[in-house]
N, C-alpha and C positions, 0 to 999 in steps of 0.2 A: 378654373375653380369648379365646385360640385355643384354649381346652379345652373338653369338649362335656363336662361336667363336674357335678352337682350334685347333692348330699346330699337323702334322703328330706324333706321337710314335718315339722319338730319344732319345739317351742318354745323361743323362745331369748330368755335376758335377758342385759344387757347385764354385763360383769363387774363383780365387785364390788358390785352394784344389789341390795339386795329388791325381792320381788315387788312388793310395794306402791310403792316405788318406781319400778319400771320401767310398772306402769300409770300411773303418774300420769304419766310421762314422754311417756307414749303417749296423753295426751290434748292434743287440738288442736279450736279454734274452736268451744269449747263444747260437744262431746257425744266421748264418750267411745268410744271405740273396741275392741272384746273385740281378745284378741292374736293376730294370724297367724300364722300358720307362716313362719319365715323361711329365706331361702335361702342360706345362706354359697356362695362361692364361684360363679364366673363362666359354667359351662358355658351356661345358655342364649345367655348374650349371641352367641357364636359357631354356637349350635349352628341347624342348617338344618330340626331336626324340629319345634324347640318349635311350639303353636297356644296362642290364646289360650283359656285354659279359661272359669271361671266368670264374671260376670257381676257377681259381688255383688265391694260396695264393702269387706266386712270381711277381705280381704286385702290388704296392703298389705308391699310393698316396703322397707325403711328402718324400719320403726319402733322405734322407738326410739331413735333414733341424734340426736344434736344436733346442731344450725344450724352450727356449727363447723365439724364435720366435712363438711357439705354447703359450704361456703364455701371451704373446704380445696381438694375435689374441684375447686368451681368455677374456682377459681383455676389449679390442674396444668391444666384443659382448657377453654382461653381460646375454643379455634376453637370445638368443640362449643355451647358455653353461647350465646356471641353469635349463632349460627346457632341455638339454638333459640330465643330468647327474641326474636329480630326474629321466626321464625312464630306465637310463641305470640301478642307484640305484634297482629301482622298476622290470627289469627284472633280475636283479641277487641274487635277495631277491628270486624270484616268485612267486613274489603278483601279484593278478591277479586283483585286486580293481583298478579301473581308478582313474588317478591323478586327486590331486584336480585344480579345477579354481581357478586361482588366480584372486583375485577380482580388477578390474580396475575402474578409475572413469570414468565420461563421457565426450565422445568426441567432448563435443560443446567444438570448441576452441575461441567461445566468453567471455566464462567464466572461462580461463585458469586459471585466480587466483584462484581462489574457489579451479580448481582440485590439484591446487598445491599446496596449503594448506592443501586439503586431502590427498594429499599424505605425505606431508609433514610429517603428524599427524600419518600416519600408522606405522605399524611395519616394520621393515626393512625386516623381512622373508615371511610377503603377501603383500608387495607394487613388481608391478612389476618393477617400477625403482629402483633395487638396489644402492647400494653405488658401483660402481666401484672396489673401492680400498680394499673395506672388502670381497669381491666377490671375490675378485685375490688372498687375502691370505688364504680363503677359499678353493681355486681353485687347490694351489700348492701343495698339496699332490697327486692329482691327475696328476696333467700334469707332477711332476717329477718320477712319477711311471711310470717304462715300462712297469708296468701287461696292462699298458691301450694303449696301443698300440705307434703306429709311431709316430716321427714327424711331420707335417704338412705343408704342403708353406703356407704361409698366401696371395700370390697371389692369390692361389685356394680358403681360406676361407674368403678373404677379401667380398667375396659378397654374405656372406651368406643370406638366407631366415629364416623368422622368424617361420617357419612349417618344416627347417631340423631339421636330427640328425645326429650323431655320433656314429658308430658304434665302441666299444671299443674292438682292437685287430683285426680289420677287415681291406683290404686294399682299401677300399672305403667309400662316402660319397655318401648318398642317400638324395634326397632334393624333396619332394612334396611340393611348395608354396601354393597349392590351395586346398590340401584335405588332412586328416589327416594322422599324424604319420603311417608308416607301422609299422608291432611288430619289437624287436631286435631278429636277430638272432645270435644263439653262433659260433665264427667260426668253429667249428666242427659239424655244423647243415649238414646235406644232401641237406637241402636247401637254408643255408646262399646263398646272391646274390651275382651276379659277381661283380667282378670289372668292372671299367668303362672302356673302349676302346673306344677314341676319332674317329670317322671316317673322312670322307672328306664328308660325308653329313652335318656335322656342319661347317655353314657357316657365314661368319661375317655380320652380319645381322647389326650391328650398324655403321657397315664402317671407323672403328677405328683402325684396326688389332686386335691383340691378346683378349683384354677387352675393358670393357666399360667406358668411362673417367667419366663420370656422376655419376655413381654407386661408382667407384673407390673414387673417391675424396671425394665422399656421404659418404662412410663410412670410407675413412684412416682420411678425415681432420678434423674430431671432432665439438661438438655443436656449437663452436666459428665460425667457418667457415660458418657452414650451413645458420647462416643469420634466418631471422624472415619465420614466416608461411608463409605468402607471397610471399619470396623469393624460396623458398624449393619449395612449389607445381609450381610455373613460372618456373623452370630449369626442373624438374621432366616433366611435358607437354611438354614444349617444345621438350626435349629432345627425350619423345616419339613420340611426332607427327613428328619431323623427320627422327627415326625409318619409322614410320607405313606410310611416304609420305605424312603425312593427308593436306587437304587444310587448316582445321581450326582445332583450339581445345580451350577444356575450362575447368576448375574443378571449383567445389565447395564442399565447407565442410557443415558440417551439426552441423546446431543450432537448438536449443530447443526454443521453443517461450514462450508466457507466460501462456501456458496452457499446456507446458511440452511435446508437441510434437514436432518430429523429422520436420526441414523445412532444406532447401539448403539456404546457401549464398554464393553469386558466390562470387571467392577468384580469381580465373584468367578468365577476360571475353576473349570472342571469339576472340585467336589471332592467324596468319599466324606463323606455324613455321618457322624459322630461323628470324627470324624477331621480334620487342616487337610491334608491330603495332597493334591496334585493327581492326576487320574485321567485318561489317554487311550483308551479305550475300543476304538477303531480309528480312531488317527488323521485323516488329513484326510477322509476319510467321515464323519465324526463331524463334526466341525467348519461341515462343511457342511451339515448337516443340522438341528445346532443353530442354525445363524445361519438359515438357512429357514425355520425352524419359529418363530423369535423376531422374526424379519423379518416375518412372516405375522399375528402378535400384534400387533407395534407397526402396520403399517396398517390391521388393522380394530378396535384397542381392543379385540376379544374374545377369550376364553381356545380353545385349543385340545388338545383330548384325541385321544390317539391311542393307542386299542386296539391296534394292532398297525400300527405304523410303517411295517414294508414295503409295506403292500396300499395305502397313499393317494396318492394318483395326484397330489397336490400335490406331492410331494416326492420328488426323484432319488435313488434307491438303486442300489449296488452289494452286490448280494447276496452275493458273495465278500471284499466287503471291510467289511460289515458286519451282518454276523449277532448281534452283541451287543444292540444298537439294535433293541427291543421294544416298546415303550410309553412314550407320552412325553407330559407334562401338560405346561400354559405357561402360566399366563394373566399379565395385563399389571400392572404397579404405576401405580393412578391418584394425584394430588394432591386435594387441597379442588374445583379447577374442573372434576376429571374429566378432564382434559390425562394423558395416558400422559408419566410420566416415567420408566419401565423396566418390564423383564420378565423373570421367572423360568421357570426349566426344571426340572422334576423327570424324572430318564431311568430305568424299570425298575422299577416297584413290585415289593417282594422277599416270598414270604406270610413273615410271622414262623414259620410253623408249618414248614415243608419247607424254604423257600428260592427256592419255586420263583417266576418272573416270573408279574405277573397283572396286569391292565388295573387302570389309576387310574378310582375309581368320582367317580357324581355326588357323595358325600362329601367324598369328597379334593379335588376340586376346590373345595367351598364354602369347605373349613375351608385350602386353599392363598389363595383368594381374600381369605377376612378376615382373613388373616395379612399380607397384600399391601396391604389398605387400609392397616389401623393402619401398616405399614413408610411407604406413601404420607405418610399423615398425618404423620407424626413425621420423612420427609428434607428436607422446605423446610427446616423450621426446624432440624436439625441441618446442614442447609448453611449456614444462615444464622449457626448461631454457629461453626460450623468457620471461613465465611470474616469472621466479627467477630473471632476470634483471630488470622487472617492479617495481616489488616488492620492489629491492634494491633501486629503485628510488624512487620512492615513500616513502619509506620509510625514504629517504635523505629530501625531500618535507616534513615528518610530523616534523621531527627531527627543518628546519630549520622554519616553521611556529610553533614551541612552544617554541623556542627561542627568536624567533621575541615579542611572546603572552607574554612571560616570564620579558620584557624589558619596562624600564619607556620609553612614545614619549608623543612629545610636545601634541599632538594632534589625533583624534579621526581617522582621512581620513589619516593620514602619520601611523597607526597601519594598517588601512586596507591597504593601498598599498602596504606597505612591504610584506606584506601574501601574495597580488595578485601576487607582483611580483616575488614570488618563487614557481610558477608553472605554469608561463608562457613559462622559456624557457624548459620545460619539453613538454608541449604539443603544444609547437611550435603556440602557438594562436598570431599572430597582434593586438587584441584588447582583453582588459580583462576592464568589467565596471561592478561595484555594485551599484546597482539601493536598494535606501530604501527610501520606503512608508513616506507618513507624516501621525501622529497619524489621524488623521480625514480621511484617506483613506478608502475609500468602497472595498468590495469585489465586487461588479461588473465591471465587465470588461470598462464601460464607465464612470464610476467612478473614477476609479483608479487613485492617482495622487504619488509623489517623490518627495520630500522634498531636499534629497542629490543626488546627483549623483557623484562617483569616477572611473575617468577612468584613464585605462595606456593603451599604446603605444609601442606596440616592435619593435626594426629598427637592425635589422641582421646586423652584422659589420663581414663577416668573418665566421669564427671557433664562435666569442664570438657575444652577443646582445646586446644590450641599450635599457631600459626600462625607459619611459618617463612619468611623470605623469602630462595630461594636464586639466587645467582647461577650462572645456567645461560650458558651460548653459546647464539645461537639454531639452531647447528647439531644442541644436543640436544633441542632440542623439535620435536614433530611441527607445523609449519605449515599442513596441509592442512586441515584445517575452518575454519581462520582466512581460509586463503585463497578457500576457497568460501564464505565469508560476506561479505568483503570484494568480490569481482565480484557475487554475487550482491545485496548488499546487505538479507539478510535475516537474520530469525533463522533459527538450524540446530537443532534436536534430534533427536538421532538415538540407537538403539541397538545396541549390536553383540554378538552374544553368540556365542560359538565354544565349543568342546568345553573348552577352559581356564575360561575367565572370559567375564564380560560386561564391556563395557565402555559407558557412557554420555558423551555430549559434549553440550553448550548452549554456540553461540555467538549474540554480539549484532553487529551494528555500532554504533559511535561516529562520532556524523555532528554535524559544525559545522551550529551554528544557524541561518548566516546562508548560508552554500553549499551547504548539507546536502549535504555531501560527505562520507564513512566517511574516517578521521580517526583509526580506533585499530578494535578490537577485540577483544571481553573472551570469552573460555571460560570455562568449569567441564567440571571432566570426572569423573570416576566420585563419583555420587551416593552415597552412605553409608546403607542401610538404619537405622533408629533402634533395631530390634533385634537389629540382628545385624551381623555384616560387610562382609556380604555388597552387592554395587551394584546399586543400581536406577536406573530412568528418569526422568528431572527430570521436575517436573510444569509444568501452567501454571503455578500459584504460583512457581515458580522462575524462570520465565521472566519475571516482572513483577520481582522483585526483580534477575537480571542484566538488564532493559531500566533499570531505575533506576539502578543503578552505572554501565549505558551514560550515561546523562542526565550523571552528576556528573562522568563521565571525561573524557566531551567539555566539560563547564565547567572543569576541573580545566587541560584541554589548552589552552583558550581562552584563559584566565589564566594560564596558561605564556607561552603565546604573547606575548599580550598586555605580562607582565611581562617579556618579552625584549626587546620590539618599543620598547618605556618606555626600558627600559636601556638599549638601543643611540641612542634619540635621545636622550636625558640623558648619555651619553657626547658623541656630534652636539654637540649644543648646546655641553657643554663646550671641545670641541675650538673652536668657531666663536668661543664668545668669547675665549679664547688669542687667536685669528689676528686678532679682532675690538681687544683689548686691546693688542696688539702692534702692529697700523698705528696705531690712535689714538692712540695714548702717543707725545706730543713725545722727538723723539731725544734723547740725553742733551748734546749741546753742545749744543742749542737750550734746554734746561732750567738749565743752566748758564750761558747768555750771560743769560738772563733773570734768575737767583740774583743773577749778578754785577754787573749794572746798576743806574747809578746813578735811583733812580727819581723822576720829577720831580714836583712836586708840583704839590696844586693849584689853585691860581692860577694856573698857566703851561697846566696843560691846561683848566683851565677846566669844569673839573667841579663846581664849586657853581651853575654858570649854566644858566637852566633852558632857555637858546637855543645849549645845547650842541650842535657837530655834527662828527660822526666823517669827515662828509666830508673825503678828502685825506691822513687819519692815516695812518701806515707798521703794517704788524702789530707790528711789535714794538713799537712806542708804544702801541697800544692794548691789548696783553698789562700794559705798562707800567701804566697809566693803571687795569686792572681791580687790580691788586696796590695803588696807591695809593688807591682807595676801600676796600678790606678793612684797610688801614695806618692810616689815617684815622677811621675807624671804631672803630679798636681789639678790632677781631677778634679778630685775631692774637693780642693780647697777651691778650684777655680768655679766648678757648680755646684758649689754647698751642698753637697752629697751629703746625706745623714751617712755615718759610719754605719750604723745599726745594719740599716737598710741595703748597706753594698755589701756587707757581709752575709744579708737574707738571701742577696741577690746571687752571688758569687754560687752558694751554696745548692739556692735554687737549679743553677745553670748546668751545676755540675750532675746534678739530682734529674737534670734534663734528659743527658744521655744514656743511652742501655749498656748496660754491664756484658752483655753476653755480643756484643758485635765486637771481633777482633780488631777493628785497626779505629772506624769512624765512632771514638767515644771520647771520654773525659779527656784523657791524657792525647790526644791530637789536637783538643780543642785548645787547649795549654799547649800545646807546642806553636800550635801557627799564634794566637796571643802573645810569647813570648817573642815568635820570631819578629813579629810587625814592632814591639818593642825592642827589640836587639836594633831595627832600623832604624827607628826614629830619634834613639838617645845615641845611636852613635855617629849621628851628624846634626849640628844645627840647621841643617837646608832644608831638612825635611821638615821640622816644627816651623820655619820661616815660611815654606810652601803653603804648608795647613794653618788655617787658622784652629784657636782650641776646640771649637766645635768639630771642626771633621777630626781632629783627635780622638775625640770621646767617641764620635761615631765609627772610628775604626776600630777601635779596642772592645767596644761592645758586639762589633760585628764579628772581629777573630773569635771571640769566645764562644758566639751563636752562631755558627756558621752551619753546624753541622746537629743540632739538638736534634735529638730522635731520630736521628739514624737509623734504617732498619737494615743495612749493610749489605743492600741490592741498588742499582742504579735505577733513572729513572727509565731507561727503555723496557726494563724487567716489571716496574710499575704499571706501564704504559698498555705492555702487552697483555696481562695480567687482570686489564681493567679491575686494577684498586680503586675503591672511592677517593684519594689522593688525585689520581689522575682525571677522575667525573669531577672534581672540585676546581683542579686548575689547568688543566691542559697540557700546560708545556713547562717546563721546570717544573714539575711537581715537588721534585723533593725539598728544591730551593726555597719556594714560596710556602709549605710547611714550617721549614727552619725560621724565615722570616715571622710567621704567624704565630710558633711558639714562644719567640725571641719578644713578639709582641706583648701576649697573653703573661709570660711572666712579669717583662716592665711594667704594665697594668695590676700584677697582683697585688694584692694588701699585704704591706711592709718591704716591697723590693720596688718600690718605682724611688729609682735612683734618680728620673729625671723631673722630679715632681721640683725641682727648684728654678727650671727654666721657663722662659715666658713661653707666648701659644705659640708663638712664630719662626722661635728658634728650638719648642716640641716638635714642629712639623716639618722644617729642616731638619734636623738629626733624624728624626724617623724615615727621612726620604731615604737619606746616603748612608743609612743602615740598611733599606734595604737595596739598594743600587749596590752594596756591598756586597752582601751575603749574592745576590743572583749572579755575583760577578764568577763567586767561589766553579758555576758549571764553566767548565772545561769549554763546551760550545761557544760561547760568550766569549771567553779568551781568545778562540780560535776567529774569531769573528773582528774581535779590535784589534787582534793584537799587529797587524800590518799598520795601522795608524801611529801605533807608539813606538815602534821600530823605527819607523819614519819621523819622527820627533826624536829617538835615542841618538840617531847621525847628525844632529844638527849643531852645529858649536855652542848654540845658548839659548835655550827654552824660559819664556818667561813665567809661565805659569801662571799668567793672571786671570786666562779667560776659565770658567765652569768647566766648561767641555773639557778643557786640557785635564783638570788637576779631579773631576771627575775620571776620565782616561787613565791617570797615574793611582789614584787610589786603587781600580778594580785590578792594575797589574798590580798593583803591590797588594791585594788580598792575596790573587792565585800566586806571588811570588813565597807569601808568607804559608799557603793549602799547602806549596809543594817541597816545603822547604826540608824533608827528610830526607832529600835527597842530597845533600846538601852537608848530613852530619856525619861523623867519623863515620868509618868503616862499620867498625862493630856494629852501631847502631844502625845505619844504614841497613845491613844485613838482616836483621833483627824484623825492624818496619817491614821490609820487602816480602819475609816470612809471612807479619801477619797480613799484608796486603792480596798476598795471594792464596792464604790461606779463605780472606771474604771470597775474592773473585770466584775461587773455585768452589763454593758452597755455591755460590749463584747461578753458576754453571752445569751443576748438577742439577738443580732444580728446573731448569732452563729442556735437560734432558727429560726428567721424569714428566714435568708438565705439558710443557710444548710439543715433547716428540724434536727437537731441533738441535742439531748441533753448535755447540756456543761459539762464541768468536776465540781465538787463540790465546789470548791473556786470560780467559775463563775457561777455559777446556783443562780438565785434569790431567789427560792424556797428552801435554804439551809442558808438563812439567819441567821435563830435561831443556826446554826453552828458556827458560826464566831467563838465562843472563844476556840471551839474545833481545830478547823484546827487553829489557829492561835497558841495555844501550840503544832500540830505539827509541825507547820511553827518553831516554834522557837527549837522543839527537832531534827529536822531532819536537818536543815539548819544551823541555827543561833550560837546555843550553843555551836557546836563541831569548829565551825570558831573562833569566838569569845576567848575561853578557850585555843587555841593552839596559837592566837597570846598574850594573857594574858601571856602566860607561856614562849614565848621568852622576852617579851620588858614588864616589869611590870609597867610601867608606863600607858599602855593602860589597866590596871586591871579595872579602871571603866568604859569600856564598858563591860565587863561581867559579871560588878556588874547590870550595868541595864537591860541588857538579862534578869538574873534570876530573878530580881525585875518583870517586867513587865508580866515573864510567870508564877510566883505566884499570881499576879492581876487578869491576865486570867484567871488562874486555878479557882479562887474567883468566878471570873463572870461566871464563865462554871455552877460553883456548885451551885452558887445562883438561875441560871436559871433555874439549872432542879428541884432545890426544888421551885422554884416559878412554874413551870411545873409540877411537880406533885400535891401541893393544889390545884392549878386551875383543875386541872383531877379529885382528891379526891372530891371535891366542886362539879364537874360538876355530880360525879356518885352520891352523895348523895341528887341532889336536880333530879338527875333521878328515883332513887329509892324512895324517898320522895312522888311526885306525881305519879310514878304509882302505890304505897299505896294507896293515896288516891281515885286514880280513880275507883283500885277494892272498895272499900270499898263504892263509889258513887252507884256503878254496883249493890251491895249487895241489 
């Protein structure tokens, strides 16, 4: 400890002990020990006169004292103990290799988070902050082995230096603070060193008795106690400047600027020991003299004594302007690695006896120096839990502004104020205001203008705050740091301090993620002392906690945005489908002529025949014709269908599709409806399979299968990147159909299902749309080996979902494909307009993509048609057709007209190429013809 300090050589037992017991206590490894003279109190440790005295082994340090108590010590002094016991390791091995350096972060303690992060991140066996507690259980094989020597007072080792060691089995402790390790020696060395013998030349230098209370309390009362940087280097000066008598003193630490080099920030300015007073001496003479003289410390690491200030020719004086400035000590504050993390000033040694100034001795210096170590030692790590506390707070501040971010609020400025106001009573700021730009705002500084402004209000109650959120105009707040944050795009801290008051500001920018463009920006202005009322300078700490409230304001802002940007196209959309509902919806006499018609039945339209064909029909017979399949059915009757409404509906659906697409419009949507009706009246197996629900849900699906067609497929969609394809991915066109199919059942006067409960609404809407998806061809291709495999079976029950799920989606695409299926004529007719679409697609395919189309879409493959169309019917058609023929025989003629129609083809295939080979034949012999006779002209 920093007291030069230590009672005469007597004997001492431990309290409450007899003698008898305290020798026996004091026996170790078999031989007994007579008792030494023990030494309470700390003065050698500091002191620069002690030498090692005797030689002999029967004094010893600690005895008496129990493994506890050594274990104790060990434990408060993690850095010491692992740095001695890797040398003692290393000399009982005899290795002669130097330990390694432990690697430490850097000592700007501006940026303490950072290092405590790094450390954080280290290994626990090269960070020098150990874990305490893992270090103690590491520890205990050693400190309860006697091979290793005594027990210890922890009075003695309470004030260790971070450059002792420990000699293991030796009865002394040897401590250079300022220059390195000596070797160990063995106690049976000829030259192991003496033990220490206190004399009466150690003297109490700190004026305290025995120890030094500074030191003492520094290292019994733990990192809780020690209090912030701040606090530690203020008691530390003090302390020593009333040691060393000084007039004035002052430290500062050492930060790193932004070009990575070493500068001072004063941490305690120039104050009066015993006193917290500041002192100016002779002004800016002074000022510059101290930063000289500390400037001069920090690059060569050594201390600097000055006798008499004026006469040194390192340093510029004005002898008129400072005559106070007499003598001046400095020397530097090292870490564990020896790295300068600051330097003290002592200005004026005063004699105690007169008053009068007198040079600081080689004393003063030693006993400033080891007061400098131990501060050294013990600022890592009160950095390190100063910024473990910040941390935790801060960390409490991200916790409760994602909470806040996390939560519906009425309003845009009560989101920001909650956020502002959770980290105002952190960094103790009076005013906290976010200033945001109006879209038309310039980046020049006279430019600039704010649209919003949100301010809060802190009013200290006590222990707790009140945070007020007033509405000001932004003509009464001052905009100019906002506005120089906003062009400059930086943080601002500044101080302003006039003959009234001071005044402190910290601005941030608020910059969008994606254009990192400033977006808002947040203040705090007059920092709030924590003891007093007085303002102070925001710190970094502060500045991390307003860069975070920047981070949450601009997601806060982002999600405003965003949730406008929603609203206003969920408005959009609503508008679009009104305008969308309103063309689609049959006029009201059109809906009324159809109400009021007589509707024909059928037998005369001929809808149980499965060689039904729309060709020729007027619309309004086949509007007719679709309300007599639903009539028929007993729809109507069975879900109390409004008439009205299915008539809107029908109407609607038809009003669905585009006029101008050749094959995928009205009248297909009515033929596959018609077809799925042809199957289900012409067996009762089929209505025994379904219940009425999936009825209605089939019939509604044939009709909507194909609504809005734009008579391109989906890979054309796909590649094309249509918003269709950015909305749904994969069936694009399918889950359209489905969504308009939707939007009409929903419109006003066509929700035909407005009669059914909620549970059998959302059944039917299932397997309408399991329906319609079924209509892609992919899909088909995908199940249809399951239902082939169910068509060979002798007898399907059809009881389970899955199954009669399975059977409805083949019986959609049986009912999509069923033109294949109709007479000839007609047949021929469809296949026309079938490839009249493909080959429009196909060209488009050319002009856009640059690509040539697949063969069913290539114009230049025309003369193909009746090729690909018998494999259209062997690959697709045949094997669907044959497997529902082979459950439900009633549907046998449609795979009677399958095969009808692919021996037609097969016909037209053949006839083509024998009309394609005469015309070749033809062609070669009126080639060979004439060029007969031209030789024979030649001749």
């Amino acid at each position: 400890m920093p007291c030069l300090h230590s009672k005469a050589p007597e004997t001492m037992e431990p309290d409450g002990a007899s003698p008898d017991t305290a020798r026996a206590e004091r026996s170790f490894c078999g031989e007994t020990v007579t008792e030494p003279p023990m030494v309470r109190g700390m003065g050698w440790f500091f002191s620069p006169l002690w030498s090692p005295p005797s030689k002999t082994r029967g004094e010893r340090f600690g005895d008496g004292l129990k493994s506890d108590q050594v274990e104790a010590w060990l434990d408060d002094h993690s850095d010491f103990t692992r740095e001695y016991f890797l040398r003692r390791t290393s000399a009982l091995s005899g290795a002669q290799t130097p330990l390694p350096r432990f690697p430490r972060s850097s000592s700007d303690h501006s940026d303490m988070l950072r290092a405590a992060h790094h450390r954080r991140s280290s290994s626990p066996l090269t960070d020098t902050h150990l874990n305490i507690s893992s270090l103690m259980d590491r520890l205990k094989p050693f400190a309860s082995n006697p091979d290793w020597g005594y027990p210890v007072s922890p009075d003695i080792l309470g004030g260790h230096s971070p450059c002792s060691h420990l000699s293991p089995r030796s009865s002394r402790f040897s401590f250079s603070p300022c220059r390195p390790l000596s070797p160990v020696f063995s106690p049976d060395s000829p030259h192991s060193p003496h033990p220490l013998c206190p004399t009466a030349a150690n003297v109490a230098a700190c004026g305290h008795g025995e120890c030094c209370p500074w030191s003492t309390e520094l290292l019994r009362g733990g990192l809780g106690w020690m209090g912030s940087v701040a606090e530690l280097c203020q008691g530390a000066v003090l302390h020593a400047g009333e040691l060393l008598t000084a007039e004035c003193c002052s430290l500062s630490l050492v930060k790193k600027d932004c070009g990575g080099r070493n500068t001072l920030e004063e941490v305690v300015a120039p104050t009066v020991p015993g006193g917290l007073s500041e002192v100016n001496l002779c002004g800016n003479a002074h000022l510059v003299l101290v930063k000289g003289i500390m400037g001069c410390v920090l690059a060569t690491g050594s201390p600097v004594n000055l006798r008499d200030a004026s006469e040194d020719p390192r340093f510029d004086f004005d002898d008129d302007e400072s005559p106070q400035i007499r003598t001046v000590l400095s020397v530097p504050i090292k870490n564990h690695s020896g790295e300068v993390v600051g330097v003290v000033v002592m200005i004026n040694k005063r004699n105690s006896c007169d008053g009068s100034v007198s040079g600081f001795t080689n004393m003063d210096e030693k006993v400033l120096s080891n007061h400098m170590d131990v501060l050294g030692m013990v600022l890592d790590n009160v950095q390190l839990y100063e910024s473990s506390r910040q941390e935790a707070k801060r960390s409490q501040v991200l916790i409760e502004m994602a909470q806040v971010l996390s939560k519906e609020h009425r309003s845009f400025e009560v989101l920001l104020s909650k956020m502002a106001a959770t980290i105002m009573p952190f960094t103790h700021a009076q005013y906290c205001t976010i200033f945001i730009p109006s879209e038309k705002s310039s980046v020049v500084e006279d430019q600039v203008s704010f649209s919003r402004v949100i301010h809060l209000e802190c009013e200290e109650l006590g222990s707790t705050c009140q945070i007020y959120r007033r509405e000001r105009d932004i003509r009464d707040v001052d905009p100019s740091h906002a506005v120089r944050t906003l062009v400059s795009t930086e943080i601002l801290n500044i101080s302003e301090i006039s003959e009234e008051s001071m005044k402190s500001v910290i601005c941030c920018p608020v910059r969008n993620e994606r254009s990192e463009n400033v977006i808002a920006v947040c203040q705090l202005k007059n920092k709030r002392s924590r003891d007093s009322d007085e303002v102070e300078a925001f710190n970094r700490y502060d500045e991390r906690l307003l860069e975070d409230l920047a981070v949450y304001c601009g997601l806060a802002l982002q999600y405003a945005q965003a949730k406008q940007i929603t609203e206003e196209r969920r408005a959009s959309i609503e508008v679009t489908q009104e305008v969308l509902a309103y063309h689609i919806t049959a006029a009201e006499q059109e809906i009324q002529a159809l109400q009021e018609a007589a509707i024909p039945t059928v037998e005369s339209l001929k809808l149980r025949d499965f060689h039904f064909s729309d060709f020729g029909l007027p619309d309004d017979l086949t509007s007719q014709a679709t309300v007599r399949m639903f009539l028929d059915l007993n729809l109507v009757q069975d879900f109390n269908i409004n008439y009205k409404s299915l008539c809107q509906w029908v109407l609607t659906v038809r009003r669905g599709y585009r006029n101008n697409v050749p094959y995928h419009n009205w009248n297909h949507a009515l033929s596959t409806a018609q077809s799925m009706f042809a199957m289900l009246m012409a067996t009762d197996q089929l209505q025994t399979i379904f219940s009425r629900l999936e009825v209605l849900a089939l019939m509604i699906a044939t009709l909507s299968h194909d609504l809005d067609h734009r008579g391109v497929s989906n890979s054309y969609i796909e590649r094309s990147q249509q918003p269709l394809a950015q909305l749904y991915g994969h069936s694009s066109l399918e889950n359209h159909h489905y969504n308009l199919c939707l939007f009409i059942l929903n419109n006003t006067g066509s929700k035909i299902l407005s009669g059914l409960s909620a549970e059998d609404h959302r059944a039917v809407l299932h397997m309408i749309k399991r329906a319609i998806l079924a209509t892609n061809l992919t899909v088909y291709m995908e199940r249809r080996k399951e239902f082939f495999s169910l068509a060979k079976k002798s007898r399907v029950s059809w009881k389970s979902e899955k199954q009669r799920d399975l059977l409805r989606s083949m019986l959609m695409t049986a009912s999509d494909l069923s033109a294949i299926t109709k007479p000839w004529p007609e047949q021929k007719r469809i296949a026309n307009l079938v490839t009249m679409e493909f080959f429009a697609q196909g060209d488009k395919e050319k002009k856009e993509f640059k690509i040539k189309p697949i063969d069913i879409m290539n114009r230049e493959n025309s003369t193909r048609l009746p090729y690909m169309q018998v494999e259209y019917i062997d690959d697709i058609c045949y094997p669907l057709y044959k497997a529902v023929s082979r459950l439900f025989d009633a549907c046998s003629p449609l795979l009677s007209g399958c095969k009808k129609n692919r021996h037609n083809w097969m016909h037209f295939a053949e006839t083509a190429k024998r009309e394609d080979c005469e015309n070749s034949c033809c062609v070669t012999l009126e080639t060979h013809k004439n060029t007969a006779e031209e030789t024979q002209a030649d001749e």
